[in-house]
C-alpha positions as CSV (number, residue, x, y, z in Angstrom):
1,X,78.7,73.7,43.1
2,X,77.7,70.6,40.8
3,X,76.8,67.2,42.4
4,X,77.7,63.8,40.8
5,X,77.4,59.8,41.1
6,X,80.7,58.1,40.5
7,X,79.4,54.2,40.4
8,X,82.2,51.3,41.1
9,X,81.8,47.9,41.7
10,X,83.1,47.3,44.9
11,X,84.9,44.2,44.5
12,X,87.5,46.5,41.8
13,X,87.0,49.7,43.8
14,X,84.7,49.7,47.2
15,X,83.7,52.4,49.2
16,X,86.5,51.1,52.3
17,X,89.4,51.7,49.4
18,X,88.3,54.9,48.5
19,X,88.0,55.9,52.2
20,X,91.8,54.7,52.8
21,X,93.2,57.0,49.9
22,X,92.6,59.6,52.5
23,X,92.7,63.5,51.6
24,X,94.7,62.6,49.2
25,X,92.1,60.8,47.5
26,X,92.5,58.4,43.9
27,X,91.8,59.3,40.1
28,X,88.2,58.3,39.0
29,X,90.2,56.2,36.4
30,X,89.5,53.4,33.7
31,X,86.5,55.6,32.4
32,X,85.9,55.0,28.6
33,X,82.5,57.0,27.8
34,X,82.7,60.2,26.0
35,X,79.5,61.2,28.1
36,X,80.8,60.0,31.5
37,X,83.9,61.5,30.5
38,X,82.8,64.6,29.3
39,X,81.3,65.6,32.6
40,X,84.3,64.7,34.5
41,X,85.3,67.5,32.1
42,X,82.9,69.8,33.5
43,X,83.7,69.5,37.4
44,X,85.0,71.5,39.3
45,X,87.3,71.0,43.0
46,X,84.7,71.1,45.4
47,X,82.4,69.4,43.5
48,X,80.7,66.9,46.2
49,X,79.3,63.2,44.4
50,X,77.4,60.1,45.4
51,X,79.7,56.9,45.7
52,X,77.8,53.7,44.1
53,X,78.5,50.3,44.5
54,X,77.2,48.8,41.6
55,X,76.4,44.7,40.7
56,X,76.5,44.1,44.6
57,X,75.1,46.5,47.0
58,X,73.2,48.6,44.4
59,X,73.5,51.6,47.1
60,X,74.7,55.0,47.8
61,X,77.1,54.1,50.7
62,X,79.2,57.4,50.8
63,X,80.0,60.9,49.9
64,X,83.0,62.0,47.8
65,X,84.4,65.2,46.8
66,X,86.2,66.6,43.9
67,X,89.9,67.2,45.3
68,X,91.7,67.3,41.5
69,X,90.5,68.5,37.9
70,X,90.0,66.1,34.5
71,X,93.5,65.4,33.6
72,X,94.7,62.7,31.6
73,X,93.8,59.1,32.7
74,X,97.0,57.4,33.7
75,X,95.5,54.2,33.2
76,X,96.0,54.4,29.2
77,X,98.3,56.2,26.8
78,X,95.4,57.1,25.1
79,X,94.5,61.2,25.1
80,X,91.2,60.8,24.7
81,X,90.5,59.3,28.2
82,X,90.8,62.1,30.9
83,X,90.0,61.3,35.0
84,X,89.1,63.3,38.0
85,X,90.5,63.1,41.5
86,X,88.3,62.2,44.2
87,X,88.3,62.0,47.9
88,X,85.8,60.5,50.6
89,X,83.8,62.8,52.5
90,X,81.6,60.6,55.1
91,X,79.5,57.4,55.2
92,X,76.3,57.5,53.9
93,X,74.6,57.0,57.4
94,X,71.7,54.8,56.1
95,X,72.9,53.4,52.6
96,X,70.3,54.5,50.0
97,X,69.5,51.3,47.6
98,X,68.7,51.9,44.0
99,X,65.3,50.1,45.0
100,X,64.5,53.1,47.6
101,X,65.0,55.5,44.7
102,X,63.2,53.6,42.0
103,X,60.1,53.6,44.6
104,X,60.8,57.6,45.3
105,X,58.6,59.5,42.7
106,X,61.0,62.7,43.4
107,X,63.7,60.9,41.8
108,X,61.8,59.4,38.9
109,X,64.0,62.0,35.9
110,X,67.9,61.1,38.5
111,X,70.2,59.6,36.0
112,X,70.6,56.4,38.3
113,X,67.2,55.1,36.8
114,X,66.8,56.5,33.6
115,X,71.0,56.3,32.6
116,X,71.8,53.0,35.0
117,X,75.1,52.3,32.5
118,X,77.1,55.7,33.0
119,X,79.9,55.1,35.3
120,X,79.8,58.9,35.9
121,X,76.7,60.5,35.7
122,X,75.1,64.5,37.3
123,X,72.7,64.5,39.8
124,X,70.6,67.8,40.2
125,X,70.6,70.1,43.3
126,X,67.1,68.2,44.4
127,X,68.1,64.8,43.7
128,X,70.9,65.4,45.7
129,X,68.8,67.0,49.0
130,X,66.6,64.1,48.9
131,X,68.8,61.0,48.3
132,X,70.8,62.4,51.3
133,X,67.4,62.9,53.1
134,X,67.1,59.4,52.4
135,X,70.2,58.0,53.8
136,X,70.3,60.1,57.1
137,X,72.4,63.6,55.8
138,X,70.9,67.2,56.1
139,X,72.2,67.3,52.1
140,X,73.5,71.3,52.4
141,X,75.7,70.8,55.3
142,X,76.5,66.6,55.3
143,X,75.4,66.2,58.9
144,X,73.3,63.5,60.0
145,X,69.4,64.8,59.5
């Protein structure tokens, strides 16, 4: 299993939208990176990710899941621009501010401080145990710590 960050701005997609989709979840559309893209390339269903709220909040607020592989973006005719499915998992207990991880030496190298502009971005095995640490979630099972 691979963990991810999928950042949105929540006044175009917030956390409370994604958690309405359901189990049926929404496409991680509108992506237009080659990098960002290029790891949506690389997931896999089951794949569990950080949801973002960037430009207001600046937090981790949830976690999401993998429930459909990269497939065309139906956003744009465009073949170049591929999307992954994702669904909401649970509420980040405590939201974890980008602040809190700037200040967290063990998360000095996560992508969210040294790659703040990919929409899309990996986040390793021990980023992932501590940011959920952080916000209140044993990280290997998603139950409150």
């Amino acid at each position: 299993m691979k963990y991810w960050l999928f950042k949105s701005e929540p006044f175009k997609w917030s956390w409370e939208q994604q958690k309405a989709k359901g189990d049926i979840g929404e496409e991680w559309d509108g992506v237009r990176n080659y990098q960002a893209r290029n790891f949506m390339r690389d997931m896999e269903i089951g794949d569990l990710g950080f949801f973002y709220h960037s430009n207001k909040g600046l937090e981790v607020v949830g976690i999401v899941e993998v429930c459909a592989l990269a497939h065309p973006d139906s956003t744009t005719d465009d073949a170049r621009w591929d999307c992954v499915d994702i669904k909401a998992v649970c509420d980040m207990p405590v939201p974890v501010s980008l602040k809190q991880v700037k200040a967290n030496e063990k998360l000095a190298e996560m992508s969210l401080v040294t790659s703040m502009r990919l929409s899309v971005q990996p986040v390793t095995p021990a980023e992932w145990a501590e940011v959920c640490r952080m916000g209140g979630l044993n990280g290997a099972s998603l139950k409150p710590a």
